[in-house]
C-alpha positions as CSV (number, residue, x, y, z in Angstrom):
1,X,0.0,0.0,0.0
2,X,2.6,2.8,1.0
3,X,4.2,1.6,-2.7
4,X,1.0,2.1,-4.3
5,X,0.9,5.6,-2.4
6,X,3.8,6.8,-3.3
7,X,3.4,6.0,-7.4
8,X,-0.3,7.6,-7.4
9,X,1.6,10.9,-5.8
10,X,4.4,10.7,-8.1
11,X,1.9,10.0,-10.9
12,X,-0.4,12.9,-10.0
13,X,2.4,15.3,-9.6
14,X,4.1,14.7,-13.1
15,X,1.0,15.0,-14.9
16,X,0.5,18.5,-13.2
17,X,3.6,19.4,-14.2
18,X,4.3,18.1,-17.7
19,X,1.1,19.7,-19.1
20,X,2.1,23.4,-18.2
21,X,5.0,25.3,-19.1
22,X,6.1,26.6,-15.5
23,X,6.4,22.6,-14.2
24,X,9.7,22.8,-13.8
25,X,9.8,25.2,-10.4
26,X,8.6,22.7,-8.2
27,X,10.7,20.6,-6.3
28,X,8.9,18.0,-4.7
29,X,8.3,16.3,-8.3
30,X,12.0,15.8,-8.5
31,X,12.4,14.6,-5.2
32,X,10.0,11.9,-6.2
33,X,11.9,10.6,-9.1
34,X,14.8,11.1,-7.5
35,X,13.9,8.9,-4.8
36,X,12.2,6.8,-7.5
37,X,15.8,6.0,-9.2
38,X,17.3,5.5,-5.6
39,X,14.6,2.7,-4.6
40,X,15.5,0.8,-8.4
41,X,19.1,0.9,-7.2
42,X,20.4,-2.0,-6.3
43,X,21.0,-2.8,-2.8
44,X,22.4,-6.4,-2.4
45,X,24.5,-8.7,-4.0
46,X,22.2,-10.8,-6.0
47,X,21.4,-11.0,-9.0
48,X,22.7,-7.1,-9.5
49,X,26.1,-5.8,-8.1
50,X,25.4,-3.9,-5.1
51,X,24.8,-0.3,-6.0
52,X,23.8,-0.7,-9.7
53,X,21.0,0.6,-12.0
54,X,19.4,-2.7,-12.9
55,X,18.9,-3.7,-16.6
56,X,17.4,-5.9,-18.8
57,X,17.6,-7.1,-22.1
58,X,15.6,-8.8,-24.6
59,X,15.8,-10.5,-28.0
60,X,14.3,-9.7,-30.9
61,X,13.1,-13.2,-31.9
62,X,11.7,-13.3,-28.3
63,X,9.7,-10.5,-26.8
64,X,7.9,-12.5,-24.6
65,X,11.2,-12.6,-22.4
66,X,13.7,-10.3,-20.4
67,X,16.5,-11.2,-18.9
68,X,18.6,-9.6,-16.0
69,X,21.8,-8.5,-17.8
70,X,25.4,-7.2,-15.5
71,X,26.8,-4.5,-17.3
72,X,27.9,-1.5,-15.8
73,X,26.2,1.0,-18.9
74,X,23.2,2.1,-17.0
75,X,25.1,3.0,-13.9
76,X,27.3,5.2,-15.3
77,X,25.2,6.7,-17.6
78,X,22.8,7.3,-14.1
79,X,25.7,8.8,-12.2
80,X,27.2,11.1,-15.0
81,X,23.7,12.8,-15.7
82,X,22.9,13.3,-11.5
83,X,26.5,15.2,-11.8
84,X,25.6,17.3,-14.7
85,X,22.5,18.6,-13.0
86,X,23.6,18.0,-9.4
87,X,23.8,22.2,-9.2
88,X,20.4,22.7,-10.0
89,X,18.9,20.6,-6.7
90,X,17.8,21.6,-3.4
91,X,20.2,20.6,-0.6
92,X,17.4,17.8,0.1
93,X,17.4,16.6,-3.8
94,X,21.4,16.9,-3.4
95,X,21.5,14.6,-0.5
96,X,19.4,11.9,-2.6
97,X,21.3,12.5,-6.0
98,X,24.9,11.9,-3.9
99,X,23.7,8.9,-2.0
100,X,22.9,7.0,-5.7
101,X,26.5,8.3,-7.4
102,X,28.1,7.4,-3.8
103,X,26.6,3.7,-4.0
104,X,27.7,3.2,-7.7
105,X,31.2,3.5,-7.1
106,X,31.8,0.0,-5.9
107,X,30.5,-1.0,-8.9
108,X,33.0,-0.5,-11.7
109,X,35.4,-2.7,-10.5
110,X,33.8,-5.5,-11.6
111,X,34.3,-3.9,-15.3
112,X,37.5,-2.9,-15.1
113,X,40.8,-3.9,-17.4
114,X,42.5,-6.7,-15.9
115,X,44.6,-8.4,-18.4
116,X,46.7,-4.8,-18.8
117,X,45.7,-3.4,-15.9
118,X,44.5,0.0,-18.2
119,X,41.7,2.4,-16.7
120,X,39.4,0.8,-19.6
121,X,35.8,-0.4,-19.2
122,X,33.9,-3.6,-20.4
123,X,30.1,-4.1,-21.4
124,X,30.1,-6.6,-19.1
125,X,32.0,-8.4,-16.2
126,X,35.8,-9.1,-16.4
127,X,36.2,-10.7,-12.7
128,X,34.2,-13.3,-14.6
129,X,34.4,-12.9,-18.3
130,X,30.3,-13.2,-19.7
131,X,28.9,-12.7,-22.6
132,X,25.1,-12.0,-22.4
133,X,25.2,-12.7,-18.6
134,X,22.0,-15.4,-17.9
135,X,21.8,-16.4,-21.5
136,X,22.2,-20.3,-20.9
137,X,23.9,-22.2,-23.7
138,X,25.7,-19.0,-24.9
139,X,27.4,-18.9,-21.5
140,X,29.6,-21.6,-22.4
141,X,31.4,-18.7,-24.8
142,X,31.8,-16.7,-22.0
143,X,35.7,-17.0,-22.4
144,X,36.8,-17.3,-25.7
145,X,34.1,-15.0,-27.3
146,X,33.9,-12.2,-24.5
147,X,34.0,-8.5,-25.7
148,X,37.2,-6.1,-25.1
149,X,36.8,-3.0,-23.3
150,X,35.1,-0.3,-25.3
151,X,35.2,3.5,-25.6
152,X,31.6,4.0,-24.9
153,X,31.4,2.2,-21.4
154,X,34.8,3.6,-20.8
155,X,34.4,7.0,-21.0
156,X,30.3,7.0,-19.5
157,X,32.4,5.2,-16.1
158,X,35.0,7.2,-16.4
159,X,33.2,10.7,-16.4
160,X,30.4,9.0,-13.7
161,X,33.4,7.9,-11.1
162,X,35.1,11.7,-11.5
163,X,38.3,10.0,-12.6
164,X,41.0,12.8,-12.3
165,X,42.6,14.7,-15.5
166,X,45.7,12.4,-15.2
167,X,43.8,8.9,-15.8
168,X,41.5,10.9,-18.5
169,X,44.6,11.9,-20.7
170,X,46.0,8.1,-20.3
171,X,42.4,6.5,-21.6
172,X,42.6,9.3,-24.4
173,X,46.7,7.9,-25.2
174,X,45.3,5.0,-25.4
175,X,42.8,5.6,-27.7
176,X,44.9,6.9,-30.6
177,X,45.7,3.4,-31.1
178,X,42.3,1.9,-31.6
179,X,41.6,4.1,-34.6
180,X,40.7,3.2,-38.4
181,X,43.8,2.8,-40.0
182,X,45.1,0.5,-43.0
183,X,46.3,-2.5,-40.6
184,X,42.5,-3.0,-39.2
185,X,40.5,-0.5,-41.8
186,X,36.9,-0.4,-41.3
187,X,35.0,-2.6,-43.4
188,X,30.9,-2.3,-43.1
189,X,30.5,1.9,-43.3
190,X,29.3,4.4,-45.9
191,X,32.3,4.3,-48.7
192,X,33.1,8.2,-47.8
193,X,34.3,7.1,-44.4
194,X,36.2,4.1,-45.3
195,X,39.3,6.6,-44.9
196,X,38.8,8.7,-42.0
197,X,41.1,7.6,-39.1
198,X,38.0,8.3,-36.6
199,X,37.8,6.1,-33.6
200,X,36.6,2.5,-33.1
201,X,34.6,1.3,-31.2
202,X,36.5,-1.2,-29.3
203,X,40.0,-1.5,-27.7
204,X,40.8,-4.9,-28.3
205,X,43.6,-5.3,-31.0
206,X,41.8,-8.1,-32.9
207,X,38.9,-6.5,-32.8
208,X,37.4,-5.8,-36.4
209,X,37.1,-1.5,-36.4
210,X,33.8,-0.1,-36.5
211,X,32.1,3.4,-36.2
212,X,28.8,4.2,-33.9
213,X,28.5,7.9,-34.1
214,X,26.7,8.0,-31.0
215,X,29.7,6.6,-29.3
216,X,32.1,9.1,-31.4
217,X,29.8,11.5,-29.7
218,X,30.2,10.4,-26.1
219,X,34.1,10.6,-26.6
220,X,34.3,13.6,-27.9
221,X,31.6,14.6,-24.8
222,X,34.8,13.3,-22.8
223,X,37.6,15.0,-24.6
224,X,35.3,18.5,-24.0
225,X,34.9,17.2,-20.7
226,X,38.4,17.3,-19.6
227,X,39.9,20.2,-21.4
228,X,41.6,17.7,-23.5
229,X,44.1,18.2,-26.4
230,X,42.5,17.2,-29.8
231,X,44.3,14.8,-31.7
232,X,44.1,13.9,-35.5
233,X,40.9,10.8,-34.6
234,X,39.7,13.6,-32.4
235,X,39.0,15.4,-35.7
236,X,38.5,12.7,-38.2
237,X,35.5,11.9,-35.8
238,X,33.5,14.9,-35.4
239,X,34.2,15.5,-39.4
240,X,32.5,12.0,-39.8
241,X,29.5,13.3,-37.2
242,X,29.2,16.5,-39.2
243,X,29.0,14.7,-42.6
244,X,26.6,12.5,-41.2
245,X,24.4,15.2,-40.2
246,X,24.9,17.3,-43.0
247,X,23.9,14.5,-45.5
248,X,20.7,12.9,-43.2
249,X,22.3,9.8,-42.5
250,X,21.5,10.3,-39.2
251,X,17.5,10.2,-40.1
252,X,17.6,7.5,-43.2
253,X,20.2,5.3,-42.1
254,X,20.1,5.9,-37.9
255,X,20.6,1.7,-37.5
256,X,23.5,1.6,-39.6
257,X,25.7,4.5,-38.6
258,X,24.5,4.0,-35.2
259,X,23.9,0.8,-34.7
260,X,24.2,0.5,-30.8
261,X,22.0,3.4,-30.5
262,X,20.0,2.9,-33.3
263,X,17.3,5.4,-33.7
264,X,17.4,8.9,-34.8
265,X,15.8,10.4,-31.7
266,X,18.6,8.9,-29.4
267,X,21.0,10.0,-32.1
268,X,19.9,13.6,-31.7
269,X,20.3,13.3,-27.5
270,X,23.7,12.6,-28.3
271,X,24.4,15.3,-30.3
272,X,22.9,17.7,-28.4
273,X,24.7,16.5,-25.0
274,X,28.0,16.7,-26.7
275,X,27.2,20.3,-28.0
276,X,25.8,21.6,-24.3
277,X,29.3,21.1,-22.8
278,X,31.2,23.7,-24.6
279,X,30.5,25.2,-28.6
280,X,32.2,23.2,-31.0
281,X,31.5,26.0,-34.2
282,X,30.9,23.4,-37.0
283,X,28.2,21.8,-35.4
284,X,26.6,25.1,-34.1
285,X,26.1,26.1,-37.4
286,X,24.0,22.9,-37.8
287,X,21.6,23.7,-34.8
288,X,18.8,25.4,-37.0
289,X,18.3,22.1,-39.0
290,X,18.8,20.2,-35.8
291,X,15.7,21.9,-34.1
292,X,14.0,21.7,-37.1
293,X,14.4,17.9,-37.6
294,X,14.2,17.1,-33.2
295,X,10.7,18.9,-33.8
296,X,9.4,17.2,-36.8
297,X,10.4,13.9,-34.8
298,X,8.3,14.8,-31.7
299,X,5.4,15.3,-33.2
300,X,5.1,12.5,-35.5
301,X,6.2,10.2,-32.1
302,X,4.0,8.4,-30.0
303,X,6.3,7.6,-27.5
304,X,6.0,9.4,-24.3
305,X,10.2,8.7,-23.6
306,X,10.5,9.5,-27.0
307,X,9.2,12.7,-27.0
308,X,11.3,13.5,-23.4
309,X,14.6,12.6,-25.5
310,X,13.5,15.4,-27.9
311,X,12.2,17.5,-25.6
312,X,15.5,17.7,-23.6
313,X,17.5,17.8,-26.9
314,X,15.6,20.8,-27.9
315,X,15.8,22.4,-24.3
316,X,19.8,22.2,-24.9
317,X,19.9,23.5,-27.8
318,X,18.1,26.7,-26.5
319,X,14.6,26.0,-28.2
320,X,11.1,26.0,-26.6
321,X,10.3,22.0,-27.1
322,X,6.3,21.1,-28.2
323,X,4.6,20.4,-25.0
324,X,3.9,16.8,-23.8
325,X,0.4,16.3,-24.3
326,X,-0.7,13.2,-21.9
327,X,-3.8,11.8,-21.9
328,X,-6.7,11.6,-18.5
329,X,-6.9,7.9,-18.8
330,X,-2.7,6.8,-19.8
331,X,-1.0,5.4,-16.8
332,X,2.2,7.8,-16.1
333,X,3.7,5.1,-14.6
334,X,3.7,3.0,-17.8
335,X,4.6,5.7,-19.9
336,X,8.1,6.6,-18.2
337,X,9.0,3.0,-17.2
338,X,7.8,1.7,-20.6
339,X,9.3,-1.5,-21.5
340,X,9.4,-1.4,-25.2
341,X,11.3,1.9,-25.2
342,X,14.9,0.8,-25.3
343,X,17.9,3.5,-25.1
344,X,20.4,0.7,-25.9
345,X,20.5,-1.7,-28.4
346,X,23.4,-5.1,-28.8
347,X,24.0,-5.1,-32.3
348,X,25.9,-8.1,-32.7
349,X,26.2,-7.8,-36.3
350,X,27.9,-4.6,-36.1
351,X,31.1,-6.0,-35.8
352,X,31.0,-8.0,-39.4
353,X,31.6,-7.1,-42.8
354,X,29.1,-5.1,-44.6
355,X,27.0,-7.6,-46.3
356,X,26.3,-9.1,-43.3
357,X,26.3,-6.5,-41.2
358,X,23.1,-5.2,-43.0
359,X,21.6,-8.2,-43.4
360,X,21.9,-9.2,-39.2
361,X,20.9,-5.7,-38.6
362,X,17.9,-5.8,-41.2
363,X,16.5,-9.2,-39.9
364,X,17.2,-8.9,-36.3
365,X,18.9,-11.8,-35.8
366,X,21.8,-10.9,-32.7
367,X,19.6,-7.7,-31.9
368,X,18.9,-7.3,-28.1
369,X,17.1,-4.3,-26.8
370,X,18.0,-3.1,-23.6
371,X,15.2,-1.8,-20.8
372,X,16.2,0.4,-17.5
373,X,13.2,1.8,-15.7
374,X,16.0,3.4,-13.1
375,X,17.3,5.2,-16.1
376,X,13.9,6.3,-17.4
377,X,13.1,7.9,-14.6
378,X,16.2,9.8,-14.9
379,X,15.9,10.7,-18.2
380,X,12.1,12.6,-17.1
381,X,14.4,14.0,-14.0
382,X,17.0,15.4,-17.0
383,X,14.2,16.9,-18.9
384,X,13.0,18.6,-15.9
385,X,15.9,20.3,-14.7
386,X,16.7,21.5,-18.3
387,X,12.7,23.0,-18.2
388,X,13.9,24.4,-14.7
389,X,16.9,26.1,-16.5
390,X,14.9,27.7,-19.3
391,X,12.6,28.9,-17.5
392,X,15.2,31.3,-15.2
393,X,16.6,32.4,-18.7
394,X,12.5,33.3,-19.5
């Protein structure tokens, strides 16, 4: 009953707020979520590392089914965001938002580098090596087909555990060696990138290379993030992101340039968190087009997360988003913790050349969609705070 109390307050207080324009000034919705994202946290060793964001993944051929799956990807993402908006709480929402980034930090251990010791980060345990943790007959791969560190988790843990500028600039060292060059060239990308020494993926030397732009994105986030000294992938990368923008590849070919991420929406939230952390000029010039597109998107979505990815991509890039119309009789509850909306997606044919590549990605086959409700909630706490913030420019 008190659990059924508190999600008819929190539901009743959202709805307020999300269907006028001055929601944002009121604290106690905040303090709901916020306390939402802290109950979701994990807080024994079970099934979930102590002090992780719980998430879940299922398969494309199987939607009946999720699974519990141990990566550290939610959790840091979870962490990373509290800290980006952690100066916009009250000292009470401050207290709550520390105590979940305070819990986390046992967490990444379990993730970390251990054959080289590096401050690098892997999509799923390395105390064990897994692939697709609880997957049954697939766990018998665990060791000779688990994953090498990757940029993406690497850089979300890094940024979410406040690693100092000394570790950052050795992670970026590092990375100038896992970029697309002639001795591993990248083999399943549009023809015009085939060239461009932009990062990859994945650390691992016998790793084939391949491009995500949404994880470009999130390392350039980190290179911006730490005052750090561009390099020539650096470049390469955000001159394949503005090409990719430039020519709509993002819109008409979202699962194949961004294959982890997938869709154009979540494409857009990328962009648009990279740009809010300092101006990078070539992409500013692209924000008219990028407000224009993130616009045209939210009102042909039916999503409700959907429309809060837009919403908050268009709040940083300084526009008034469309409001977020919810119906009398939709369950709020539903809406944010809604299980077919899925930020992350395991591509496993991303990694093969392009023939096959597009035809695993087309038919589905190695596709898992990933489901946090922790993180959903956060994402409606993001798109509040950046409401709150335009609101005291108004």
């Amino acid at each position: 009953m008190v659990f059924e109390s508190f999600m008819k307050s929190i539901i009743t207080l959202i709805f307020i707020f999300l269907t006028r324009s001055a929601f944002a000034s009121d604290s106690l919705t905040i303090l709901q979520l916020l306390n939402r994202i802290a109950f979701l946290q994990t807080k024994e060793d079970i099934i979930f590392p102590k002090g992780s964001i719980p998430s879940y993944r299922m398969y494309a051929h199987n939607k009946d089914r999720f699974k519990a799956d141990i990566n550290p990807f939610f959790t840091g993402l979870v962490s990373f965001t509290l800290q980006d908006i952690h100066s916009d709480l009250t000292a009470e929402q401050k207290k709550i938002s520390s105590q979940i980034i305070g819990n986390s930090f046992s967490v990444y251990e379990k993730f970390k580098n251990r054959k080289n010791n590096y401050p690098t980060y892997n999509f799923w345990p390395t105390d064990t090596p897994q692939i697709f943790p609880n997957a049954g007959w697939l766990n018998h791969l665990d060791k000779s087909r688990s994953l090498p560190d990757d940029m993406d988790d690497t850089v979300i843990i890094l940024m979410a555990m406040q690693a100092n500028d000394s570790i950052a600039r050795l992670v970026h060292e590092l990375m100038q060696k896992h970029v697309n060059n002639h001795s591993n060239p990248v083999k399943n990308t549009f023809k015009d990138y085939r060239k461009l020494g932009a990062y990859s993926t994945w650390f691992g030397k016998k790793m084939p290379t391949e491009f995500d732009i949404s994880v470009l994105m999130n390392v350039l986030y980190f290179v911006q993030k730490y005052n750090l000294d561009w390099t020539a992938a650096d470049s390469a990368s955000l001159g394949l992101i503005e090409n990719a923008i430039q020519t709509h590849k993002h819109i008409d070919y979202a699962n194949y340039i961004s294959h982890h991420y997938a869709k154009t929406s979540i494409v857009l939230y990328h962009l648009a968190r990279l740009m809010s952390v300092k101006p990078i000029p070539s992409l500013e010039s692209l924000k008219p087009q990028l407000i224009k597109q993130a616009t045209t998107l939210f009102n042909q979505s039916n999503s409700f997360m959907e429309q809060i990815l837009l919403s908050t991509s268009l709040l940083k890039w300084g526009a008034e988003p469309p409001e977020i119309s919810i119906g009398p009789d939709q369950d709020l509850t539903q809406l944010i913790e809604d299980e077919t909306f899925s930020f992350f997606i395991a591509n496993m044919g991303s990694i093969y050349p392009d023939q096959v590549k597009k035809f695993l990605t087309r038919s589905k086959l190695g596709t898992f969609y990933y489901y946090s409700p922790a993180y959903n909630n956060l994402l409606v706490l993001e798109n509040l705070i950046w409401q709150k913030r335009m609101s005291q420019l108004n």
